[in-house]
PDB file of N, CA, C and O in Angstrom:
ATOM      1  N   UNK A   1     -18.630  13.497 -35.273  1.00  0.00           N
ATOM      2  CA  UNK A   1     -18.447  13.382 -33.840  1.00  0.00           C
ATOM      3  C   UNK A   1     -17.401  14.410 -33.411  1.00  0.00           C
ATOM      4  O   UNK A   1     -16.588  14.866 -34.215  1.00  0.00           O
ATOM      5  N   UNK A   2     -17.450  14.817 -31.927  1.00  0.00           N
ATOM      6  CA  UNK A   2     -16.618  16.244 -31.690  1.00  0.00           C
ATOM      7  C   UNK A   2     -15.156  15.527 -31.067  1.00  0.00           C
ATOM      8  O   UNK A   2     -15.166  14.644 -30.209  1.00  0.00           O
ATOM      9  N   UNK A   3     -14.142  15.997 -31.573  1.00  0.00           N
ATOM     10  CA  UNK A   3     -12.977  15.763 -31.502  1.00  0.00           C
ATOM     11  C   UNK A   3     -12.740  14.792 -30.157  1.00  0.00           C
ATOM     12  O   UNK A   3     -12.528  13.584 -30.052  1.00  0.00           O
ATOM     13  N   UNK A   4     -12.942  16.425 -28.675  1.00  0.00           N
ATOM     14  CA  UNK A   4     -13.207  15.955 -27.267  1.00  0.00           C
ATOM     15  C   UNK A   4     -13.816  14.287 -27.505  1.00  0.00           C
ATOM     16  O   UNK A   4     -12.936  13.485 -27.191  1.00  0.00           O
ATOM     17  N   UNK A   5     -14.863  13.734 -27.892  1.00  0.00           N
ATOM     18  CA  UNK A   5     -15.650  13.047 -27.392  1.00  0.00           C
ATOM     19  C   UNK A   5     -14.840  11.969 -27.937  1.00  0.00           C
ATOM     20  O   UNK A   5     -14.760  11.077 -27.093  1.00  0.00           O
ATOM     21  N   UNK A   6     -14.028  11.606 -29.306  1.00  0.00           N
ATOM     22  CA  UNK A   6     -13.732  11.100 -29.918  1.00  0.00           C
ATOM     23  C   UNK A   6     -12.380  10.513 -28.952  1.00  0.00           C
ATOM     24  O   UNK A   6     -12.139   9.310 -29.055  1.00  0.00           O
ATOM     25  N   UNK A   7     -11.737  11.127 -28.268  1.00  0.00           N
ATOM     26  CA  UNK A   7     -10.415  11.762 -27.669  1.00  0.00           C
ATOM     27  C   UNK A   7     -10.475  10.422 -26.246  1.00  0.00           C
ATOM     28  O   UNK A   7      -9.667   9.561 -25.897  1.00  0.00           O
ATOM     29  N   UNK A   8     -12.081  10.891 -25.655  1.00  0.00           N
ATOM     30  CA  UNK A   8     -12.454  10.556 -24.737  1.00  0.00           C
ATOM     31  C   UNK A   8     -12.726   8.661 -24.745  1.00  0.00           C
ATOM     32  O   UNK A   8     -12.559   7.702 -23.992  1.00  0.00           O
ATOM     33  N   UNK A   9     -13.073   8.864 -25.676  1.00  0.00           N
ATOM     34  CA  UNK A   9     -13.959   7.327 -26.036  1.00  0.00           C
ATOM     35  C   UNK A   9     -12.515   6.689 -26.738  1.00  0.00           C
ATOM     36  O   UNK A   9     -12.501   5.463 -26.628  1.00  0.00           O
ATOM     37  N   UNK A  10     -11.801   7.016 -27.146  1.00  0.00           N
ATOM     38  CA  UNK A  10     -10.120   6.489 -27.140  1.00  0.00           C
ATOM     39  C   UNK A  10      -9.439   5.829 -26.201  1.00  0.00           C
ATOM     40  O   UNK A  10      -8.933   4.709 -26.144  1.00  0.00           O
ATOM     41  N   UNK A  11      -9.555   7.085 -25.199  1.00  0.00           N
ATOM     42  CA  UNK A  11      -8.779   6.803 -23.916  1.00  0.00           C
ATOM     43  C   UNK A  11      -9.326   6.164 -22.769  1.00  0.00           C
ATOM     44  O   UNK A  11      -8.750   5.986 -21.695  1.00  0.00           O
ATOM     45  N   UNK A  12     -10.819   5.738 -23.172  1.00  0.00           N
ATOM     46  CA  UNK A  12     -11.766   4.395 -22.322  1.00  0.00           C
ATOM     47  C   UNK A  12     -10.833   3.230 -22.791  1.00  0.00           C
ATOM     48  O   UNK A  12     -10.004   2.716 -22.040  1.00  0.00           O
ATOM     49  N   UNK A  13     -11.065   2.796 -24.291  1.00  0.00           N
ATOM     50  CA  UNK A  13     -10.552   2.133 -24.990  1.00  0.00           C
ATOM     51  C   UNK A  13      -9.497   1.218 -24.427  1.00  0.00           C
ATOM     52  O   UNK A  13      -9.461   0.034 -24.093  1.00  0.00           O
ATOM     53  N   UNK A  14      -8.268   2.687 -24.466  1.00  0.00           N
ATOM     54  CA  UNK A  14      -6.907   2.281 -23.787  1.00  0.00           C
ATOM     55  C   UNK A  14      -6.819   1.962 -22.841  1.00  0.00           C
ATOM     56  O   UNK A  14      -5.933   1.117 -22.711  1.00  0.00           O
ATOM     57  N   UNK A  15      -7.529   2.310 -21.640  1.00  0.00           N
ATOM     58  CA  UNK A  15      -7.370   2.434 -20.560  1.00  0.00           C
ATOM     59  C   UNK A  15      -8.092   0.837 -19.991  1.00  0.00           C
ATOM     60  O   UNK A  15      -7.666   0.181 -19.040  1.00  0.00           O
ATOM     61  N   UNK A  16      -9.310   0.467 -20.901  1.00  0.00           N
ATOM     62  CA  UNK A  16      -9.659  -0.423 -20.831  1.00  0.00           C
ATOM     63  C   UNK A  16      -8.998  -2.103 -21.010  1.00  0.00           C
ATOM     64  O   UNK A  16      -9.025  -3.100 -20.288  1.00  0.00           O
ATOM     65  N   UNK A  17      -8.375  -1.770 -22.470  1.00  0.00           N
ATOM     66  CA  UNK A  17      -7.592  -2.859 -22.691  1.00  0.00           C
ATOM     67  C   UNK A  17      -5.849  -3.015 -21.753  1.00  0.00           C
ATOM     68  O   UNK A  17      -5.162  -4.036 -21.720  1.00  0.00           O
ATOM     69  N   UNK A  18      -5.516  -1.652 -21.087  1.00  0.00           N
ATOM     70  CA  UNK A  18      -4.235  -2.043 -20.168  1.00  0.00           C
ATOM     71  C   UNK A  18      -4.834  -3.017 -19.091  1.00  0.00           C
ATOM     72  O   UNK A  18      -4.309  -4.006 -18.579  1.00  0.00           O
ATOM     73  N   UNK A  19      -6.132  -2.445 -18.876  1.00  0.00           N
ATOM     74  CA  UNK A  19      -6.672  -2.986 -17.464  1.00  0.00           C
ATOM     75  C   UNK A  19      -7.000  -4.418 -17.503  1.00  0.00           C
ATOM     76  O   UNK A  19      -7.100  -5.055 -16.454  1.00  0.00           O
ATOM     77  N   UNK A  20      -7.185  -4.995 -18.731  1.00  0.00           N
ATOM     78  CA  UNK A  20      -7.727  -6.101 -19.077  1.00  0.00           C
ATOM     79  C   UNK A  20      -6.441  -6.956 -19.276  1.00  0.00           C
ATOM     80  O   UNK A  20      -6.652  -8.133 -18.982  1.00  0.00           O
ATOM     81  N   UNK A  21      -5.316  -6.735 -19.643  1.00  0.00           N
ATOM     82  CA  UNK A  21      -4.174  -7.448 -19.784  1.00  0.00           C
ATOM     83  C   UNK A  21      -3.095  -7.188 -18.434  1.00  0.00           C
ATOM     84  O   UNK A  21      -2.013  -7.769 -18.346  1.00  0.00           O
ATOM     85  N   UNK A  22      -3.551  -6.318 -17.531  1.00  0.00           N
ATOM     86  CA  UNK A  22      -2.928  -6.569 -15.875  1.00  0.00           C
ATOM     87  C   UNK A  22      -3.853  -7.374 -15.014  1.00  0.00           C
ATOM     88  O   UNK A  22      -3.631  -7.441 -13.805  1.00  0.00           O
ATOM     89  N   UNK A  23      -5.039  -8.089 -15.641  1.00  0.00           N
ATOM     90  CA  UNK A  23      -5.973  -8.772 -14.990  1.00  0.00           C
ATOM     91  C   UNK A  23      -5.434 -10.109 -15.341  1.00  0.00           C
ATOM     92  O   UNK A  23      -5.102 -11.024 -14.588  1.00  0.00           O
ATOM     93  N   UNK A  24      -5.410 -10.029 -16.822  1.00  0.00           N
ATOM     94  CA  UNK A  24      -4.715 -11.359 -17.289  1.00  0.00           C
ATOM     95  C   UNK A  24      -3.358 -11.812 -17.254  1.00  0.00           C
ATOM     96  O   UNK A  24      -3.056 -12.960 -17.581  1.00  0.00           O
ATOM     97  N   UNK A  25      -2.471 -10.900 -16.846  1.00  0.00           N
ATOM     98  CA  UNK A  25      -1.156 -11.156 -17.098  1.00  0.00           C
ATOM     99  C   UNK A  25      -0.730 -10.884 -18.317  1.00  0.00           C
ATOM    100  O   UNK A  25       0.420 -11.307 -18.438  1.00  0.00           O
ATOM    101  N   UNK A  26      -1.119 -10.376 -19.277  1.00  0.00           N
ATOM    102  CA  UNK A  26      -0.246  -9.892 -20.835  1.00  0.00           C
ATOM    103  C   UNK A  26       0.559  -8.568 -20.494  1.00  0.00           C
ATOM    104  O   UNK A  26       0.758  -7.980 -19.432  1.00  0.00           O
ATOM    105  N   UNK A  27       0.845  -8.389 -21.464  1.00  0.00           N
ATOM    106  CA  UNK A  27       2.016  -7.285 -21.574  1.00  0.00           C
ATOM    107  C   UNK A  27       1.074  -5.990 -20.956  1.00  0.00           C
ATOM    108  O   UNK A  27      -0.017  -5.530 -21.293  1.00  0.00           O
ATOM    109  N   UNK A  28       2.106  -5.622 -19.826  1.00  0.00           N
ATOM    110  CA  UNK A  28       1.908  -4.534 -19.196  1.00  0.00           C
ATOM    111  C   UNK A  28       1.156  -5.208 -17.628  1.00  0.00           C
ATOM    112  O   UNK A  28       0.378  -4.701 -16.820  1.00  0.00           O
ATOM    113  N   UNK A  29       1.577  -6.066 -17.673  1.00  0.00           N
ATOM    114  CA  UNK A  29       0.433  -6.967 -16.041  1.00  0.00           C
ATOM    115  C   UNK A  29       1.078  -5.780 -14.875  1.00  0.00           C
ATOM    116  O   UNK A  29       1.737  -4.773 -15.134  1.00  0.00           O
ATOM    117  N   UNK A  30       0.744  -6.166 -13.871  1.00  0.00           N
ATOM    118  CA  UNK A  30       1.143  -4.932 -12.791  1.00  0.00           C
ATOM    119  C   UNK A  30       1.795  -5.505 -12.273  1.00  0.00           C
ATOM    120  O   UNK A  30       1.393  -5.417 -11.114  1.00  0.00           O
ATOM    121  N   UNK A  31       2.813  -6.252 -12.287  1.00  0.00           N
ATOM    122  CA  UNK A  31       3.600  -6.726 -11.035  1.00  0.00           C
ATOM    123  C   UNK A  31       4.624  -5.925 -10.756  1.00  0.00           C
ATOM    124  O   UNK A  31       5.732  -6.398 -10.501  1.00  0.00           O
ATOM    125  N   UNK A  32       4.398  -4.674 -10.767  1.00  0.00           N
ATOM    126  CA  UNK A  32       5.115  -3.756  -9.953  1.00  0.00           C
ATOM    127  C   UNK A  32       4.834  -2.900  -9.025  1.00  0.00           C
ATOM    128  O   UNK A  32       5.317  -1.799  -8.760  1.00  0.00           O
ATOM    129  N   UNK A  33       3.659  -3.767  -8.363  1.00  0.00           N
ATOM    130  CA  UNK A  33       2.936  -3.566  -7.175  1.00  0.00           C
ATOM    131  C   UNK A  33       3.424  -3.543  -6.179  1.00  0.00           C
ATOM    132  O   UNK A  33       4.266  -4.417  -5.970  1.00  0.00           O
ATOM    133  N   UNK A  34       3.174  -2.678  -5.244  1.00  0.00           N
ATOM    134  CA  UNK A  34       3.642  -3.219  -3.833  1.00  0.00           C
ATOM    135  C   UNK A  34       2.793  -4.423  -3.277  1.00  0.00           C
ATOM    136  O   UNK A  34       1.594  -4.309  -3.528  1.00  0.00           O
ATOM    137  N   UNK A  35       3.169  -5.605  -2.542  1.00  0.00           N
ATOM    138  CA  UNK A  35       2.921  -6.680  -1.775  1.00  0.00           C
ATOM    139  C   UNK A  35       3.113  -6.669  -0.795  1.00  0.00           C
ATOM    140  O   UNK A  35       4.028  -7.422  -0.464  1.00  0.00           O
ATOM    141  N   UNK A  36       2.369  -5.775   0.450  1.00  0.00           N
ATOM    142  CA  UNK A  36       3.166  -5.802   1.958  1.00  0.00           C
ATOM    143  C   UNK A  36       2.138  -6.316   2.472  1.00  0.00           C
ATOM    144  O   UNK A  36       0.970  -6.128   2.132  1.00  0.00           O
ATOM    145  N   UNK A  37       2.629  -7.130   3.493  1.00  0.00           N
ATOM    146  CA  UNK A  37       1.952  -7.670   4.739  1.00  0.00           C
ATOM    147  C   UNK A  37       2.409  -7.397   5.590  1.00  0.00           C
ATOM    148  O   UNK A  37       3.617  -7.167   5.546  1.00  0.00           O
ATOM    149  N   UNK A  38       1.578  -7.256   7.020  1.00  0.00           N
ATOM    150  CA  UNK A  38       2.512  -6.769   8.397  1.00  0.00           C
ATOM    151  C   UNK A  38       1.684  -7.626   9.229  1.00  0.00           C
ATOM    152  O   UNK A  38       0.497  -7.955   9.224  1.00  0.00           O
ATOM    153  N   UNK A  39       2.802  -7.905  10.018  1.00  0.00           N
ATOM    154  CA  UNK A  39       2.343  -8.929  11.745  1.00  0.00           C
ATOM    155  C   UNK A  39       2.959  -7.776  12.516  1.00  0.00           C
ATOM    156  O   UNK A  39       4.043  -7.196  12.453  1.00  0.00           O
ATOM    157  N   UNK A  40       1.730  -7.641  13.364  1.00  0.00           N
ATOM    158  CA  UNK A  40       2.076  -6.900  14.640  1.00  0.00           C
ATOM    159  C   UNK A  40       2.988  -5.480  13.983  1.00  0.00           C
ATOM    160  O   UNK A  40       2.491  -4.585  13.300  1.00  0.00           O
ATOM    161  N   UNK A  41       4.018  -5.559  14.290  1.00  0.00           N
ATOM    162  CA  UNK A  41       4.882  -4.460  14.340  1.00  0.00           C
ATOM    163  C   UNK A  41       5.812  -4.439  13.314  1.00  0.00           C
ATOM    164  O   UNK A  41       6.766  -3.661  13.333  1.00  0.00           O
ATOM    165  N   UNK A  42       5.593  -5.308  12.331  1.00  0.00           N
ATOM    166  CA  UNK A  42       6.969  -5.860  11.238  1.00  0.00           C
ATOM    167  C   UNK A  42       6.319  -5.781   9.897  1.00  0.00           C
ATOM    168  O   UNK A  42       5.159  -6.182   9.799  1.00  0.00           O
ATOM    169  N   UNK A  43       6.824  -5.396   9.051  1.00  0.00           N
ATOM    170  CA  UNK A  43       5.863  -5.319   7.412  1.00  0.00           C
ATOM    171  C   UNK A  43       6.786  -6.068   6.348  1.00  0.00           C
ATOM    172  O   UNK A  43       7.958  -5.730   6.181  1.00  0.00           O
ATOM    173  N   UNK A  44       6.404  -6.726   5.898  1.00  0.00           N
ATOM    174  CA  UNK A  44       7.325  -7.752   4.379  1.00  0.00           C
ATOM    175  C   UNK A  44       6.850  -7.316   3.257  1.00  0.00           C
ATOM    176  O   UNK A  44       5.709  -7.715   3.025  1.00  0.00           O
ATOM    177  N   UNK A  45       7.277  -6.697   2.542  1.00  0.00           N
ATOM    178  CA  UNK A  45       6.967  -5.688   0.973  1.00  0.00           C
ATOM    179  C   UNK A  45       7.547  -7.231  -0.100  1.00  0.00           C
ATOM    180  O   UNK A  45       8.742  -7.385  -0.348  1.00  0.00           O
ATOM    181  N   UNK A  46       6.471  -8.217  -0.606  1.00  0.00           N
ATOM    182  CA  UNK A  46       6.996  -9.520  -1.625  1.00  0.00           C
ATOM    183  C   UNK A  46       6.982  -8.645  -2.836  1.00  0.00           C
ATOM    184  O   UNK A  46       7.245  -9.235  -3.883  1.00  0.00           O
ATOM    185  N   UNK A  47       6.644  -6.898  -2.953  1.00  0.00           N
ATOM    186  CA  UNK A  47       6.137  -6.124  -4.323  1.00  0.00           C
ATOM    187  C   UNK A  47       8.085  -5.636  -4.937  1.00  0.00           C
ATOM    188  O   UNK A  47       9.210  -5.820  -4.472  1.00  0.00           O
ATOM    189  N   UNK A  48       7.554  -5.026  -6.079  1.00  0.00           N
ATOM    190  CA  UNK A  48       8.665  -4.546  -7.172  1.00  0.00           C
ATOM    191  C   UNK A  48       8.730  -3.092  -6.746  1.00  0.00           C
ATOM    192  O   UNK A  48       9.115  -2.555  -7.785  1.00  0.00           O
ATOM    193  N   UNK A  49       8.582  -2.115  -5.831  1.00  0.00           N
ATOM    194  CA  UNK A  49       8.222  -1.050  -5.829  1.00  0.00           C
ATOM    195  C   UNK A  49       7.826  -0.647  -4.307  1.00  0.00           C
ATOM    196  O   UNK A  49       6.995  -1.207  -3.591  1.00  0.00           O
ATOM    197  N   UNK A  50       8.575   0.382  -4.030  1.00  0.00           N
ATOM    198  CA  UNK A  50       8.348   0.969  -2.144  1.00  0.00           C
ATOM    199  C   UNK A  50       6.474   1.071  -2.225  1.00  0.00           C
ATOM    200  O   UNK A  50       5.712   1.376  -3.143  1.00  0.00           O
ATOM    201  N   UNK A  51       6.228   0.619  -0.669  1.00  0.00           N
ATOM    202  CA  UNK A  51       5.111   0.399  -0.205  1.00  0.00           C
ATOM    203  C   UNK A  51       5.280   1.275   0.923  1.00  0.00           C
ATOM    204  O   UNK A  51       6.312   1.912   1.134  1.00  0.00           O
ATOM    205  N   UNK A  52       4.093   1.300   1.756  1.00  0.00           N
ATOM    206  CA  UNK A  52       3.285   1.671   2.488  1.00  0.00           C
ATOM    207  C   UNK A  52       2.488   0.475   3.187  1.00  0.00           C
ATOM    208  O   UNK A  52       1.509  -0.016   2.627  1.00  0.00           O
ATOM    209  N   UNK A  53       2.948   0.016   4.449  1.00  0.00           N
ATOM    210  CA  UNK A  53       2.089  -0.873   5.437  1.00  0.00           C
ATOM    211  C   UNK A  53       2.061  -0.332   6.603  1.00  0.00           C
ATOM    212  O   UNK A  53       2.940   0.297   7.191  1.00  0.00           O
ATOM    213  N   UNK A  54       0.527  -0.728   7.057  1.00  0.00           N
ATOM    214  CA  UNK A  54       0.055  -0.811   8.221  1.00  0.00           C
ATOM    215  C   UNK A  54      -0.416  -1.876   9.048  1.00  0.00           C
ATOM    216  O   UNK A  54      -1.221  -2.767   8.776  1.00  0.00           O
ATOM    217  N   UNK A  55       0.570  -1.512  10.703  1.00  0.00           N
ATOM    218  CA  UNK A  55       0.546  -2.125  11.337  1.00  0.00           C
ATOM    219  C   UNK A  55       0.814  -1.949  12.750  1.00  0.00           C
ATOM    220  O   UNK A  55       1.570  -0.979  12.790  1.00  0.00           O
ATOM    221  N   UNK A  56       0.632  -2.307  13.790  1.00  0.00           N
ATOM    222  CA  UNK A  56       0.403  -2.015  15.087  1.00  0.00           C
ATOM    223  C   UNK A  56       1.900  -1.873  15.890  1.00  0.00           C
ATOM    224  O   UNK A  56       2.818  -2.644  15.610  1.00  0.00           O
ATOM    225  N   UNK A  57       2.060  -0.728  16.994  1.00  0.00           N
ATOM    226  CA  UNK A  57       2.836  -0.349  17.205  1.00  0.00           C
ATOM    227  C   UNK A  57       2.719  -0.375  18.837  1.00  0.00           C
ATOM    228  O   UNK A  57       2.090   0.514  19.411  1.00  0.00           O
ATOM    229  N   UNK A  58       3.440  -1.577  19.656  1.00  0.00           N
ATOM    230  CA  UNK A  58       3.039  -1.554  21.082  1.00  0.00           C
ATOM    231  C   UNK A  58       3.834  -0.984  21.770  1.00  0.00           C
ATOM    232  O   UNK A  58       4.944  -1.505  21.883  1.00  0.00           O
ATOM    233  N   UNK A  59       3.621  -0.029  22.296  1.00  0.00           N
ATOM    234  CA  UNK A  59       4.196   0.529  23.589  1.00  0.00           C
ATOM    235  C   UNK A  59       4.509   0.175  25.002  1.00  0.00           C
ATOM    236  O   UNK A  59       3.740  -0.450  25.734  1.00  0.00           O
ATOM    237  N   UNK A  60       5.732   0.632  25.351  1.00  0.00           N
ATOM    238  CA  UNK A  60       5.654  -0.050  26.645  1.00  0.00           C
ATOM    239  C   UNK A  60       5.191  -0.054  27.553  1.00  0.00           C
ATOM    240  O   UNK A  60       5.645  -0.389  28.646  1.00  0.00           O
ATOM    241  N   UNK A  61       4.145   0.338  27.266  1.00  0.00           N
ATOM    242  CA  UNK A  61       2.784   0.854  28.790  1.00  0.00           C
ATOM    243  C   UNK A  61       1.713   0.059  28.417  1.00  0.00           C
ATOM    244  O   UNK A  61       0.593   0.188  28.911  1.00  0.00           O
ATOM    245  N   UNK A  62       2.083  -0.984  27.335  1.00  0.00           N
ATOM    246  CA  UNK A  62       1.301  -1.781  26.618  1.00  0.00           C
ATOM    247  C   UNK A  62       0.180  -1.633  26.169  1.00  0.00           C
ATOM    248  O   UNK A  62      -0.691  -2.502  26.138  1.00  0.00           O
ATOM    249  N   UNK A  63       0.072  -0.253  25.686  1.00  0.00           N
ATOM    250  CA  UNK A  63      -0.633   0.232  24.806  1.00  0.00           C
ATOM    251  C   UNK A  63      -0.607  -0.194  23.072  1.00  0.00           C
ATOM    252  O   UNK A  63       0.368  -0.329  22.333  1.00  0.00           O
ATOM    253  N   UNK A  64      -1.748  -0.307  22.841  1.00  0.00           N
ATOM    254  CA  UNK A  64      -1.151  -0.672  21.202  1.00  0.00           C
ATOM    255  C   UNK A  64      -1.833   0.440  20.304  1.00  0.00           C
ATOM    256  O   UNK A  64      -3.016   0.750  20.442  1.00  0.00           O
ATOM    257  N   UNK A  65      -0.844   1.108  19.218  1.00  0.00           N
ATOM    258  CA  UNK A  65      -1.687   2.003  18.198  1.00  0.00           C
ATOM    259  C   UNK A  65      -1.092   1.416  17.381  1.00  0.00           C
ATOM    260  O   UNK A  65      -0.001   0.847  17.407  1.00  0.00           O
ATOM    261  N   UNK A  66      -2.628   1.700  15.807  1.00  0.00           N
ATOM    262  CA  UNK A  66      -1.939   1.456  15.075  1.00  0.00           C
ATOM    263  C   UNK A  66      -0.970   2.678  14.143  1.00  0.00           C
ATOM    264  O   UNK A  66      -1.339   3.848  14.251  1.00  0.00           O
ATOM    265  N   UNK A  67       0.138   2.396  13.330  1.00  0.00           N
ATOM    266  CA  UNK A  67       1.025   2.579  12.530  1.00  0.00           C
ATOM    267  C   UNK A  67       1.379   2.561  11.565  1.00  0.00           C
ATOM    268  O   UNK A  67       0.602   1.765  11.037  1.00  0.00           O
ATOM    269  N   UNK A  68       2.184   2.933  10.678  1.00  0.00           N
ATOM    270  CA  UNK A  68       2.750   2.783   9.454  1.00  0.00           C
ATOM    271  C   UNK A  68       4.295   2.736   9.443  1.00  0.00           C
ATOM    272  O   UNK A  68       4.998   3.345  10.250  1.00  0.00           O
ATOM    273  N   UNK A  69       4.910   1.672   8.094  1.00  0.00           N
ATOM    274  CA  UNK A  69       6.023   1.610   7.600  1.00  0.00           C
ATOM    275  C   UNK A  69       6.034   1.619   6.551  1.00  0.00           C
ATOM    276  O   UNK A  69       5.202   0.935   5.954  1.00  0.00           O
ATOM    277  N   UNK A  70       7.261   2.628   5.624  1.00  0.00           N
ATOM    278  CA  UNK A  70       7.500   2.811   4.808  1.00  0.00           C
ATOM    279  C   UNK A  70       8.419   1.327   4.072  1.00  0.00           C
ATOM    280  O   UNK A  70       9.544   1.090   4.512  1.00  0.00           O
ATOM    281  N   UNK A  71       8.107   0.857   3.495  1.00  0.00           N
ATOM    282  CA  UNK A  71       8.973  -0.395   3.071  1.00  0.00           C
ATOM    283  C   UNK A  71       9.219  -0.940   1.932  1.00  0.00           C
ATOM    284  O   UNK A  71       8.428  -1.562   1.223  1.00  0.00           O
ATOM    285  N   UNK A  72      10.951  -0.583   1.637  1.00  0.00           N
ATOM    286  CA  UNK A  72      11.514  -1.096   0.298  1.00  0.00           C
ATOM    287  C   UNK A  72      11.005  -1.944  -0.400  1.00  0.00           C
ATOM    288  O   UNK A  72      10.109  -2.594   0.139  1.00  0.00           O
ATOM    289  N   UNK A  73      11.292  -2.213  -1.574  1.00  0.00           N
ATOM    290  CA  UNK A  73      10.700  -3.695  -2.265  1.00  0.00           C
ATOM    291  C   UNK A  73      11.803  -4.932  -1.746  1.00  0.00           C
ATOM    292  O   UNK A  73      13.011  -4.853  -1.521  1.00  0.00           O
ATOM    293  N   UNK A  74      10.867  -6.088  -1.660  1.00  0.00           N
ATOM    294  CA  UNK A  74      11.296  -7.398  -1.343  1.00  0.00           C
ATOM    295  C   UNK A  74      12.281  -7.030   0.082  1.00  0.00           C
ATOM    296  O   UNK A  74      13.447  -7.392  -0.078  1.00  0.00           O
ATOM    297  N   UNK A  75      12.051  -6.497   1.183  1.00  0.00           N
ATOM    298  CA  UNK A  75      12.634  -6.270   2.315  1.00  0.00           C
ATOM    299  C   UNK A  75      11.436  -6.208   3.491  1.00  0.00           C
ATOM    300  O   UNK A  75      10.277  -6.188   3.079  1.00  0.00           O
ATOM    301  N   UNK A  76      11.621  -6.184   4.617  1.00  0.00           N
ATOM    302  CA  UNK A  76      11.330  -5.703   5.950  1.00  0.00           C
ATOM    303  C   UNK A  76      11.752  -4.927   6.302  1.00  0.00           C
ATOM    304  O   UNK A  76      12.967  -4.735   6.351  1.00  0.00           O
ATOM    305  N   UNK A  77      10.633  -3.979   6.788  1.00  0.00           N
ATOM    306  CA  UNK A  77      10.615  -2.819   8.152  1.00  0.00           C
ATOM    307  C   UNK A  77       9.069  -3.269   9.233  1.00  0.00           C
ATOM    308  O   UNK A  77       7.981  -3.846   9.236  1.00  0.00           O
ATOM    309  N   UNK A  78      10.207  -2.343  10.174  1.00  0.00           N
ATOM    310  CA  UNK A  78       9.052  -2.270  11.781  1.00  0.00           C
ATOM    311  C   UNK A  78       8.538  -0.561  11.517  1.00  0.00           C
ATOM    312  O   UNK A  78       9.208   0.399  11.137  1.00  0.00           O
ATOM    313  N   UNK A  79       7.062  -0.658  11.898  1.00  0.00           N
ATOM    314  CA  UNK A  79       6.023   0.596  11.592  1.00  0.00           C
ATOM    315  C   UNK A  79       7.452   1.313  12.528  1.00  0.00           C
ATOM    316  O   UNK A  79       8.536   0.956  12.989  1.00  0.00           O
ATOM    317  N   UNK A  80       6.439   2.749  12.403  1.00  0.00           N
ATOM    318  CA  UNK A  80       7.222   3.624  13.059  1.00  0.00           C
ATOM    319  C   UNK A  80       6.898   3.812  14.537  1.00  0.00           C
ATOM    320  O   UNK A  80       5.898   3.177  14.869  1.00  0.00           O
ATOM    321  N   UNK A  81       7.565   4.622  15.668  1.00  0.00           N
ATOM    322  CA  UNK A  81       7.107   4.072  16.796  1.00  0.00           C
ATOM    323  C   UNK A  81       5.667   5.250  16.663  1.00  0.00           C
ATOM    324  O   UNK A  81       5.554   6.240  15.941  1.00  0.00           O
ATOM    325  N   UNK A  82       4.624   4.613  17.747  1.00  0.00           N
ATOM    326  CA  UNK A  82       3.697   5.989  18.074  1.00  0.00           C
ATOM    327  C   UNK A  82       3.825   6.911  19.363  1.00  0.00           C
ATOM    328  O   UNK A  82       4.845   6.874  20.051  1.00  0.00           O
ATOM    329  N   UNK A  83       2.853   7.661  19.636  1.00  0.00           N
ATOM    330  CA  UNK A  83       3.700   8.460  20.784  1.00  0.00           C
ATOM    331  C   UNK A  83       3.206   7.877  21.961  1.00  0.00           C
ATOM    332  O   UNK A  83       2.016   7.841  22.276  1.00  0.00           O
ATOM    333  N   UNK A  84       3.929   7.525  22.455  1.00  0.00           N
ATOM    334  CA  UNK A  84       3.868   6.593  23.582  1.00  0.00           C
ATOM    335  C   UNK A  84       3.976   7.338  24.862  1.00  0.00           C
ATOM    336  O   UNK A  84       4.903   7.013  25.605  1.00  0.00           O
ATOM    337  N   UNK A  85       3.169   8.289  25.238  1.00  0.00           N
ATOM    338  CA  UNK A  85       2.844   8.961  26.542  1.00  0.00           C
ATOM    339  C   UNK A  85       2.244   8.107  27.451  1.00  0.00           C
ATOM    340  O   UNK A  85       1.783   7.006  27.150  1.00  0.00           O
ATOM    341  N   UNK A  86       2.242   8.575  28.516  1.00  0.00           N
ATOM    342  CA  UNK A  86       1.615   7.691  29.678  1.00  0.00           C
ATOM    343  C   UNK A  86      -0.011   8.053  29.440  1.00  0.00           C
ATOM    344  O   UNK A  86      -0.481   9.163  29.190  1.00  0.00           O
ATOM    345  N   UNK A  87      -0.815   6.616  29.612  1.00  0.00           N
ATOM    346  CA  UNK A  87      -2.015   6.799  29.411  1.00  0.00           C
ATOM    347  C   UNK A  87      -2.696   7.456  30.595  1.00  0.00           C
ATOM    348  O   UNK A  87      -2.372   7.320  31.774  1.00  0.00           O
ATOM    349  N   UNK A  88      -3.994   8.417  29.957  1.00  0.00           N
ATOM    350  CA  UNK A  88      -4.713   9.624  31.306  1.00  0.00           C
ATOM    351  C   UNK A  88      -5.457   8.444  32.081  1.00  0.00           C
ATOM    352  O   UNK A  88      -5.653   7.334  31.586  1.00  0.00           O
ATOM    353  N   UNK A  89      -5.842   8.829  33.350  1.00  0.00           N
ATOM    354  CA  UNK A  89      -6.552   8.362  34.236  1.00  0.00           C
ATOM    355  C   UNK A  89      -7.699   8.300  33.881  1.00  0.00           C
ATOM    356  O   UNK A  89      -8.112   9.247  33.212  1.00  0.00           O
ATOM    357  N   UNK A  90      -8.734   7.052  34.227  1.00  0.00           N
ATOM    358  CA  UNK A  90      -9.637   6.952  33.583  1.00  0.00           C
ATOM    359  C   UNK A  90     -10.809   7.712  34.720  1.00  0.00           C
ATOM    360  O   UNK A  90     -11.903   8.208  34.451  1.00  0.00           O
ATOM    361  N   UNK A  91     -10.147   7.590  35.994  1.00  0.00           N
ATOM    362  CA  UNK A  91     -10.568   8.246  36.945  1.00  0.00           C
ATOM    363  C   UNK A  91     -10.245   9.431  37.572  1.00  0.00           C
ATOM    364  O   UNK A  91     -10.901   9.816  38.540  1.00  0.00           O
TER     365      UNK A  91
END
């Protein structure tokens, strides 16, 4: 069998059995995930590791876009603001 292929069919292997023991919880589980949830405008990271949430960002013309916050582990942040121009005439 050619080295490459040998190399290849290894690193299924490995790659297979990490994946199979972060499914189960054995050594190497992933809980160093990020865990964020966001309401409205606020994001809660429950993860081991900075996240990335999305979530809605209302303006005071009461416009809503959505957003993103960058957010520490086990902390809260509010998305970032969006650009909140005055909305065009629809007429």
């Amino acid at each position: 069998m050619n080295r490459r292929v040998r190399t290849m069919i290894a690193g299924a292997g490995l790659f297979a059995g990490v994946g199979a023991a972060a499914m189960f919880g054995g050594v190497g589980a992933a809980d160093a995930a990020p865990n964020i949830v966001c309401t409205g405008s606020i994001c809660h990271n429950h993860g081991d590791t900075v996240g990335i949430g999305y979530g809605n960002y209302t303006c005071p013309n009461g416009i809503v876009y959505p957003s993103i916050a960058v957010v520490m582990p086990h902390s809260t942040a509010a998305v970032f603001p969006a650009n909140c121009s005055p909305a065009p005439s629809l007429y």
